[in-house]
C-alpha positions in Angstrom: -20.1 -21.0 -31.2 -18.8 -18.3 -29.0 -17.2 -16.5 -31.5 -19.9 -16.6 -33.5 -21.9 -14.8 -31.6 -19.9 -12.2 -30.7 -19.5 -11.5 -34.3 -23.1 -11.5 -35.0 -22.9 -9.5 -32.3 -20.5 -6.8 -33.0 -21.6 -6.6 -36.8 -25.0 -6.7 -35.9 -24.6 -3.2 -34.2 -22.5 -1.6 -37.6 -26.0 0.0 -38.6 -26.7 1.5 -35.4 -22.9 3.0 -35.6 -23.7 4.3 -39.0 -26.8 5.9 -38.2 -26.4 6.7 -34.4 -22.3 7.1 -33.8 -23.3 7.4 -30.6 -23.4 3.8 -30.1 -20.8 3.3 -32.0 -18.7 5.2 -28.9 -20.5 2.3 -26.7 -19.4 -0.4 -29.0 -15.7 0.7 -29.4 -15.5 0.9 -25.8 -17.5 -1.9 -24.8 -14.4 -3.9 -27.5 -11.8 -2.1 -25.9 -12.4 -2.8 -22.4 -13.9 -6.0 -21.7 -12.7 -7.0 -25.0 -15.2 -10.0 -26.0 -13.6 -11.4 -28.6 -11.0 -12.3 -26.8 -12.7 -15.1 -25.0 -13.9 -16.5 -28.1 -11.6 -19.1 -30.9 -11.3 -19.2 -34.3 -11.5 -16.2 -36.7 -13.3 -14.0 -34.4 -10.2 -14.5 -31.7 -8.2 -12.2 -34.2 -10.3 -10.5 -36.2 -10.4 -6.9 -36.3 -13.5 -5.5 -34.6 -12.4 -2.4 -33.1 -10.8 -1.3 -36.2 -14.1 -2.1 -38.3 -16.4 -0.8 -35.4 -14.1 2.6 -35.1 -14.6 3.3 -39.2 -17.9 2.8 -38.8 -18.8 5.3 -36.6 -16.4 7.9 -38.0 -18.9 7.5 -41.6 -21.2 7.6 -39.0 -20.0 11.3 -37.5 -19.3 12.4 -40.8 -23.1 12.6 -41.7 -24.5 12.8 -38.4 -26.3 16.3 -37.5 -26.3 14.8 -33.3 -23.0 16.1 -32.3 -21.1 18.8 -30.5 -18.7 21.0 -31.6 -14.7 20.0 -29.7 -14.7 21.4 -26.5 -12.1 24.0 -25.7 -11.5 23.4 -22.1 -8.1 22.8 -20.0 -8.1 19.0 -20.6 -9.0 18.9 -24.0 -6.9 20.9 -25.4 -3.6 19.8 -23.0 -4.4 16.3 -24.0 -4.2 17.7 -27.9 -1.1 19.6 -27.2 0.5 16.2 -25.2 -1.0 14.5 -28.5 1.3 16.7 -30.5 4.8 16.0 -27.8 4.0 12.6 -28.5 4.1 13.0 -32.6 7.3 15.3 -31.9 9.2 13.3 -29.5 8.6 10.3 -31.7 10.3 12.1 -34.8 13.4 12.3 -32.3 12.6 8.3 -30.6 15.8 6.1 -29.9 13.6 3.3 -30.9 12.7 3.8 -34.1 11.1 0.4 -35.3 9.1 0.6 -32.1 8.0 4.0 -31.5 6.4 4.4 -34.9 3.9 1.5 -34.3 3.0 3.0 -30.5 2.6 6.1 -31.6 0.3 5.0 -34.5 -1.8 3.0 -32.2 -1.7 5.6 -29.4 -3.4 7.9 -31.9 -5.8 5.6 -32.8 -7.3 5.3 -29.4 -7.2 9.4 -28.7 -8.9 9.7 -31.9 -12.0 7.9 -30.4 -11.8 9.2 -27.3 -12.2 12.8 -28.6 -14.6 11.6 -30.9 -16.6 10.7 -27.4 -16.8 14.4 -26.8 -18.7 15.5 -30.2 -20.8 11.9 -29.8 -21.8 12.1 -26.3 -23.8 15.2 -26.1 -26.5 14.5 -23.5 -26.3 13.6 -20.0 -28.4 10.1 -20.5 -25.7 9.2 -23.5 -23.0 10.2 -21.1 -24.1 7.7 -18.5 -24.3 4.7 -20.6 -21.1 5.6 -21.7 -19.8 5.5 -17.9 -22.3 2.2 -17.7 -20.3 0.6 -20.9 -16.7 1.3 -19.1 -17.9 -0.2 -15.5 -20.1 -3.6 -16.7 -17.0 -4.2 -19.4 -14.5 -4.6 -16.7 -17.5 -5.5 -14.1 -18.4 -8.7 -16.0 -14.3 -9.5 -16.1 -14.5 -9.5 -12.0 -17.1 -11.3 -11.8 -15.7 -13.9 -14.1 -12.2 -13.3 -11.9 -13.8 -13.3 -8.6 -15.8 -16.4 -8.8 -12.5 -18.6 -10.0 -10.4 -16.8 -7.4 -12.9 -18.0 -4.8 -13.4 -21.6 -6.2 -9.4 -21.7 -6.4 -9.3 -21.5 -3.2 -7.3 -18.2 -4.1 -4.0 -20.3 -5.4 -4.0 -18.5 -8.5 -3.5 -15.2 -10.0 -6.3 -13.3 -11.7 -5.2 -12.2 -15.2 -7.2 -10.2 -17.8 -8.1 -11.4 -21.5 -5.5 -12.9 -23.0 -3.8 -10.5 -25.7 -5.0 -7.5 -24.5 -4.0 -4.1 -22.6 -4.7 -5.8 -19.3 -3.5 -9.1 -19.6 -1.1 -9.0 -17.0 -2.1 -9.1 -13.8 -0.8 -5.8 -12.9 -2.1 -4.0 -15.2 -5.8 -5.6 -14.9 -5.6 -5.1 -11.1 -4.6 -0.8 -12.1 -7.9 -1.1 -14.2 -10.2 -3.0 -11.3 -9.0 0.0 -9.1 -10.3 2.6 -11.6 -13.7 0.8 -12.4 -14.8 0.3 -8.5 -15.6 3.4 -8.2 -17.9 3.5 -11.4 -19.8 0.6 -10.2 -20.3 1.7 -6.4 -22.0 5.2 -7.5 -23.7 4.0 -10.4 -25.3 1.7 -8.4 -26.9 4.6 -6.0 -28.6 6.1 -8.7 -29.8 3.6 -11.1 -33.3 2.4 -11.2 -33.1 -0.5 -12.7 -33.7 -3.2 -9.9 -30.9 -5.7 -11.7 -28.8 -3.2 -13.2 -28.2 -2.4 -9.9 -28.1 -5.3 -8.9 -25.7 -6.4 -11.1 -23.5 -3.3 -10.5 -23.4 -4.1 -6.7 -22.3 -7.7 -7.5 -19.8 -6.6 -10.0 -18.3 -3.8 -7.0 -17.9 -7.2 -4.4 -16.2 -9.7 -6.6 -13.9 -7.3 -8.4 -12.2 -6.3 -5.1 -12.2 -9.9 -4.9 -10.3 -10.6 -8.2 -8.4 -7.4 -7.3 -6.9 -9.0 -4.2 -6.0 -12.0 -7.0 -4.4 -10.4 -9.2 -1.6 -11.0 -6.3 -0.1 -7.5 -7.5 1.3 -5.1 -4.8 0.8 -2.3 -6.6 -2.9 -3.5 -7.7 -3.5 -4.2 -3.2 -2.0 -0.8 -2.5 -4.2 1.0 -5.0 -7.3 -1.2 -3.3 -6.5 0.2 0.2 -6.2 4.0 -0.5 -10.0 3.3 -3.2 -11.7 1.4 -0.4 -10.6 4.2 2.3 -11.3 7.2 -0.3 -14.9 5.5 -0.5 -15.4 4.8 3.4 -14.2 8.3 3.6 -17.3 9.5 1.2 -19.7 6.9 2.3 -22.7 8.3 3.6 -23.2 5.8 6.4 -20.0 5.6 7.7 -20.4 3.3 10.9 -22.2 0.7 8.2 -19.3 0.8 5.7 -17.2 0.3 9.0 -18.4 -2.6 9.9 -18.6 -4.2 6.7 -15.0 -3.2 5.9 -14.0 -4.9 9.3 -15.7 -8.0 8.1 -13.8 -8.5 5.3 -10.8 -8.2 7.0 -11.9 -10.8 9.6 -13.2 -13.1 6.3 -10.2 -12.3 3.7 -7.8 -13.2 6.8 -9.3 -16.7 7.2 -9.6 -17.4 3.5 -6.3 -15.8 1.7 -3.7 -18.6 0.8 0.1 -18.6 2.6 1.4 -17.9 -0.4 -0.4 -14.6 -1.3 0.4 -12.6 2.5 4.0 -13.8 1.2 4.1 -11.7 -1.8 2.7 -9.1 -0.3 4.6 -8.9 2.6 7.4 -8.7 0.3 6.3 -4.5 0.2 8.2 -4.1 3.6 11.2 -5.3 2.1 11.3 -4.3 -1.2 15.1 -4.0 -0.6 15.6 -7.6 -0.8 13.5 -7.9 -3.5 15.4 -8.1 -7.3 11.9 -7.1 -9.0 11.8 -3.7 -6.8 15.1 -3.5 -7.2 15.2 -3.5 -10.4 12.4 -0.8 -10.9 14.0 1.4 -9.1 17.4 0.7 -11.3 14.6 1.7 -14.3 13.4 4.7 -12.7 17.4 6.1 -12.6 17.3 5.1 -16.3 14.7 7.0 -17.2 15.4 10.5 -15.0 19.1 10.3 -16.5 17.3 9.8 -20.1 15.2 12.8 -19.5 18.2 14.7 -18.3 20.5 14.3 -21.2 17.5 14.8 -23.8 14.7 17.1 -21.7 13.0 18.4 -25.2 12.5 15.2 -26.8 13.0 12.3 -24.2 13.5 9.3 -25.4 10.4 8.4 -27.7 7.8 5.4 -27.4 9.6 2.1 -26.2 13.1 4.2 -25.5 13.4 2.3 -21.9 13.2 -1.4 -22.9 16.1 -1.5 -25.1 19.8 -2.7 -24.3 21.3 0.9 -25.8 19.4 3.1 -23.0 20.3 1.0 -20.1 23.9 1.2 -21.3 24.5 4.6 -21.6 21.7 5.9 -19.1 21.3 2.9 -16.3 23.5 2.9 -12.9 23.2 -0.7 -13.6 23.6 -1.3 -17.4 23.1 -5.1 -16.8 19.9 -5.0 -14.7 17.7 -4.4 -17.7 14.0 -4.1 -16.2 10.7 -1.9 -17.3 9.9 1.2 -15.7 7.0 0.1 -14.0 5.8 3.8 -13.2 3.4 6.1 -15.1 5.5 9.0 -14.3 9.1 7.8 -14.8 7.7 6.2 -18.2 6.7 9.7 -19.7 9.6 11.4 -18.3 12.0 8.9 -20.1 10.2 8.7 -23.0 8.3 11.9 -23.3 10.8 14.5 -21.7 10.1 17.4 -19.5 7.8 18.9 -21.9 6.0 16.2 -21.8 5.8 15.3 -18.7 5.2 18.9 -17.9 1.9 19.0 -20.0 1.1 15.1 -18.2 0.9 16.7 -14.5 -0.6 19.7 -15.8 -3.7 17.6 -17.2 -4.3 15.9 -14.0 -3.8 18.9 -12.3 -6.4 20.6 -14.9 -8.5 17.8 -14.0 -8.9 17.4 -10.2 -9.9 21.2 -10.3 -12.1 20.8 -12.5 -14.0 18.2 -10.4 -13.7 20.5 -7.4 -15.4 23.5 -9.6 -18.3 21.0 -10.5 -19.1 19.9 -7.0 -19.2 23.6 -6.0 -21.4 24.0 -8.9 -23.6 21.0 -8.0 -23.9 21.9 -4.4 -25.2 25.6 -5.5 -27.8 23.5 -8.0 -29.3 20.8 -5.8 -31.8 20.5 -8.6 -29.1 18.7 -10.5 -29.3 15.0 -10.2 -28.4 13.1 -12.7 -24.2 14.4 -11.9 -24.5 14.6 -8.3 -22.0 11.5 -7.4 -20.2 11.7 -10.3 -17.4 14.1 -9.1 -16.4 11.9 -6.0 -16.8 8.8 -8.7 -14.4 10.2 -10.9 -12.2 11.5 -8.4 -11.6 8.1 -6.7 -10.9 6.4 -10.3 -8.4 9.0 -11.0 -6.9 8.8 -7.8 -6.7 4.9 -8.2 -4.7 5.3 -11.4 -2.3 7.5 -9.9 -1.3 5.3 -7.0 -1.7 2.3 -8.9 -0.1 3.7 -11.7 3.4 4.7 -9.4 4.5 1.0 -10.0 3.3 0.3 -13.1 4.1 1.7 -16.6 0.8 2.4 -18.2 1.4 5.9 -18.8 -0.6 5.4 -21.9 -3.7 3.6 -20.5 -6.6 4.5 -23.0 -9.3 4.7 -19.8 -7.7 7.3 -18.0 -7.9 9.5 -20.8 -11.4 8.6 -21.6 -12.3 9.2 -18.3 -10.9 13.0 -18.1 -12.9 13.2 -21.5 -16.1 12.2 -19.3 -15.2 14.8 -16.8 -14.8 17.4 -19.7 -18.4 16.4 -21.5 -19.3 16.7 -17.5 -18.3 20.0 -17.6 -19.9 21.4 -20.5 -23.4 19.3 -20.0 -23.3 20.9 -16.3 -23.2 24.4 -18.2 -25.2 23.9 -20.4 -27.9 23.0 -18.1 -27.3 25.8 -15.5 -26.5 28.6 -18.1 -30.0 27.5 -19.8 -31.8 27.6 -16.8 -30.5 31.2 -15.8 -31.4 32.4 -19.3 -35.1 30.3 -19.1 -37.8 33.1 -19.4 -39.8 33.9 -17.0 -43.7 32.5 -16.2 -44.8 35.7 -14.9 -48.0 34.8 -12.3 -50.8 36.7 -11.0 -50.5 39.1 -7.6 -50.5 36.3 -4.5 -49.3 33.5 -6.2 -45.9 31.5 -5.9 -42.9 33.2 -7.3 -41.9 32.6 -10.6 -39.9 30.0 -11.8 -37.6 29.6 -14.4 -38.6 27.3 -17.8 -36.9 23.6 -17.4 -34.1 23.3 -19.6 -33.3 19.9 -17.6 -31.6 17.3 -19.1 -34.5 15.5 -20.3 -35.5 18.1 -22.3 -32.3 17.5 -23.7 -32.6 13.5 -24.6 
């Protein structure tokens, strides 16, 4: 039954691609992250929705007069030109039978996301799309949190089963990039229980993140819950609440979960850390012998690269680090054009709160700089031990900050060119015609 209608569902909405490809943006993203039919059985467990949803919408964009030409800002075109390292260093991959297939469905997913920027033109289309992203893995807290609580916390929290966040880890690295998408769209929407269901989704996500029982995911938590006290605007409030918590997660946390994570403080006896670390050698030494090419997609699972590469050619172990993973795989030029994009994209935040604080006028964007920065900023702690170098939302979100950029503008280039209501002698002083965003929805 469930899987019926989440196919009636998802091919209910095909028209709606076709003739808005908008929405078809939503519905491939609403698929990718929360991934629905996942939690169904039978055919719809397995069958191909993205895949039908994403062909849709490119019909769709094909005909379409609502769309945008490509941006040609920094993080577009660095995450075309990492796009291209990727097709070259996969020509040169040590894993041939692997690196093909990841490089195929790598492409895939960048080919939606820049889809995203012709698609979502206008700042209301912009915010459902941030809206899509936060309730997808909202809902999958909520679901988390709740059986973490009525566990009694004994077991771990894992995402959908066959998906990019199954693991615990990695669905903990995803909680830590949605919290912040929740929090601050929960300030600003209007909708009593949107927001209400935003604000539920914030609380039992850090729940589920806690979970997840992943020290990476907890040490991620702890630098995006003091980045958001930081930015909170009633500090002494968030404060307290933070300090009750504490008091309450103390009392109701399990044995066994301050074990594991009191295993951070001695990651020296641990053969897990250990053997990270052994990965991390791997893939610097990889990097070193080939810098151009790296070692392609998959290079750092397989027996060969431990061998000639590895201080300990026995102790094979993933990378289990965003950054060592595109070193090894992706060599220095790679990499290079990786730091540069988040780099590119950090000061490109900074610009737009500059810009935002010189155009008070400005709502609709006005928390979405700190928003974005704290996701980002989650992904690159969490990311430090975990190899999800490739993670499809951290790339849609620098796409979000890039449509950010170019709405923003837009909107205050439009206004400075607006002409001018000129008034009789005494009145107020002119203003400038709206060229607001609604005018532009």
């Amino acid at each position: 039954m469930r899987g019926t209608v989440v196919l009636i569902i998802i091919l209910g909405s095909l028209p709606f691609c076709l003739s808005q490809p908008w929405i078809g943006v939503l519905m491939y993203s609403w698929i990718s992250y929360m991934n629905p039919h996942r939690y169904a059985w039978g055919p719809a467990r397995d069958f191909p929705v993205a895949l039908i949803v994403a062909l849709t919408t490119l019909m769709g964009l094909a005909f379409t007069k609502d769309k945008s030409p490509l941006t040609k800002d920094g993080i577009t075109v660095l995450m075309i030109l990492l796009w291209i390292v990727f097709a070259f260093t996969t020509v040169f991959a040590i894993n041939q039978d692997e690196a093909l297939p990841h490089f195929i469905q790598t492409s895939k997913i960048w080919l939606m996301i820049l889809v995203s920027v012709l698609l979502i033109n206008t700042p209301k289309k912009l915010r459902y799309l941030i809206l899509v992203i936060a309730l997808s893995l909202g809902l999958i807290g909520i679901k988390g949190g709740i059986w973490a609580l009525s566990s009694g916390g004994a077991n771990r929290v894992y995402g959908p089963d066959g998906t990019f966040i199954s693991d615990n880890n990695d669905v903990a690295l995803a909680f830590n990039m949605a919290l912040p998408l929740m929090l601050y769209l929960s300030k600003d929407e209007k909708n009593y229980w949107l927001k209400m269901l935003l604000k539920a989704s914030f609380v039992l996500t850090i729940v589920a993140t806690i979970f997840t029982y992943s020290r990476g995911g907890f040490l991620a938590l702890a630098v995006v819950g003091f980045l958001l006290l930081v930015k909170a605007r009633y500090k002494s409030l968030a404060i307290v609440l933070v300090a009750l918590a504490v008091v309450l997660g103390t009392l109701i946390v399990p044995s066994q979960w301050s074990e594991r994570m009191g295993t951070i403080q001695t990651y020296q006896e641990d053969r897990s850390a250990m053997g990270r670390i052994n990965a991390w050698r791997t893939a610097l030494n990889l990097a070193l012998d080939r810098p151009l090419v790296g070692g392609g997609f998959e290079a750092l699972l397989t027996r060969y690269t431990f061998r000639r590469y590895a201080p300990d050619p026995d102790d094979i172990h993933d990378v289990h680090s965003i950054y060592f993973e595109m070193l090894g795989e992706q060599g220095f030029v790679g990499f290079a054009l990786y730091l540069i994009l988040i780099g590119s994209s950090f000061t490109t935040l900074m610009g737009l709160k500059r810009l935002l604080r010189r155009n008070p006028q400005i709502e609709w964007a006005r928390n979405y700089p700190d928003m974005l920065q704290v996701s980002m900023i989650g992904y690159l702690v969490g990311g430090t031990f975990l190899g999800r170098a490739y993670f499809d939302m951290f790339y849609q979100l620098l796409i979000v900050i890039s449509i950010m950029r170019r709405l923003l503008l837009l909107e205050v280039l439009g206004k400075a060119k607006a002409p001018v209501v000129v008034g009789p002698v005494g009145s107020r002083p002119p203003i400038p015609a709206a060229v607001g965003w609604r005018a532009q929805t």
